[in-house]
C-alpha positions, 0 to 999 in steps of 0.5 A: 858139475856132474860130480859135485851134485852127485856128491850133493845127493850123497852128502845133503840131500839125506832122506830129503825127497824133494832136495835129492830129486832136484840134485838129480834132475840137474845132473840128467839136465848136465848129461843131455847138454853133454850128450848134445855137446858129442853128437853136435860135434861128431856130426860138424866134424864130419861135415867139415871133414871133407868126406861128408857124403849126401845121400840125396833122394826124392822126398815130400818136403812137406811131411817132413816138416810136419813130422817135425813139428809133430816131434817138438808138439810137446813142447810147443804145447807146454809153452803156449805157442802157436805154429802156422804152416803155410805149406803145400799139401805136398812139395818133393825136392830132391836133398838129402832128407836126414840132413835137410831135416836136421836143418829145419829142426835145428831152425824151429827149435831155435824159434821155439827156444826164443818165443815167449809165451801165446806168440806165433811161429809161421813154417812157409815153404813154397817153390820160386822157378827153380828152387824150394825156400823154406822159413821159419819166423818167429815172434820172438825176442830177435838179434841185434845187427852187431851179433847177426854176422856171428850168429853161425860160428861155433859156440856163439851164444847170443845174448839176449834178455829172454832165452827159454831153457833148452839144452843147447851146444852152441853148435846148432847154427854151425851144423846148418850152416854147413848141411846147407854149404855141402847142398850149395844152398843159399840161406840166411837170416833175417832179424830185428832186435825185439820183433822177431826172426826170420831164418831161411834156405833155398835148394835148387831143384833140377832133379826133381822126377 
């Protein structure tokens, strides 16, 4: 695909700016998906292989989602979304923060991908005895109960009427899946074709200083 628009640019698109510069900006959209393909893969293999360390510390939950959604802020804006956070000022769990933040950023970028337009995202986060839930809901286009069970394998890709463009591996839902595994977390979704989704994890929290 990268080759034949080069080659595009080369052949056709001449003096021609406005051709040349959309040959170009799908060879740069062909190299992100790879770039995501890579590093999504390296880091399921590492996960999966076994040897996957944690480096789990004491961190405020509640700054790093909003330094989540401060990272995808360009995005949301663009696409007139709007995100409710209904989260303590502050909440410190013991996880290991790089890959628990991964798992959010995979979930709300997910929600984003799957909302249209002047629709809500709601982050809830809150303690229940012993554990941390978070959730990410969106109001977006939801998933059937036939695809639901396979939503976390590799490369699946659901099949729905709207999905925004957004550079995707397929590996996004198979790499929480197993950030959560190795954190023995419980996690989940919840999801009604045409409503809505809801995805979710719950730490157990009894290193809390």
């Amino acid at each position: 695909m990268i080759k034949a628009y080069a080659e595009m640019i080369q052949d056709i698109s001449g003096d021609n700016k406005e051709k040349r510069e959309e040959h170009l900006e799908v060879i740069i959209s062909e190299v992100d998906y790879l770039d995501h393909l890579v590093n999504d893969m390296n880091t399921l293999s590492k996960v999966q292989s076994g040897n996957y360390e944690l480096y789990e510390v004491n961190f405020d939950l509640s700054l790093k989602i909003r330094e989540i959604v401060k990272l995808n802020a360009a995005t949301i804006e663009k696409h007139k979304l709007n995100i409710i956070e209904n989260i303590p000022d502050e909440m410190v769990i013991y996880a290991d923060e790089v890959k628990i933040g991964q798992v959010i950023y995979n979930f709300l970028t997910n929600a984003i991908k799957n909302t249209e337009e002047n629709k809500n995202i709601y982050i809830n986060a809150f303690r229940i005895k012993d554990r941390v839930r978070v959730e990410i809901v969106d109001e977006g286009v939801g998933i059937s109960d036939e695809e639901l069970p396979y939503i976390w394998d590799r490369y699946y890709k659901i099949d729905k009427q709207f999905v925004r463009t957004q550079e995707s591996s397929g590996l996004g839902l198979a790499i929480v899946k197993a950030i959560l595994d190795t954190h023995n977390a419980k996690y989940g979704v919840e999801s009604k074709k045409g409503k809505g989704s809801m995805f979710y994890f719950e730490l157990v929290q009894e290193n809390v200083l």
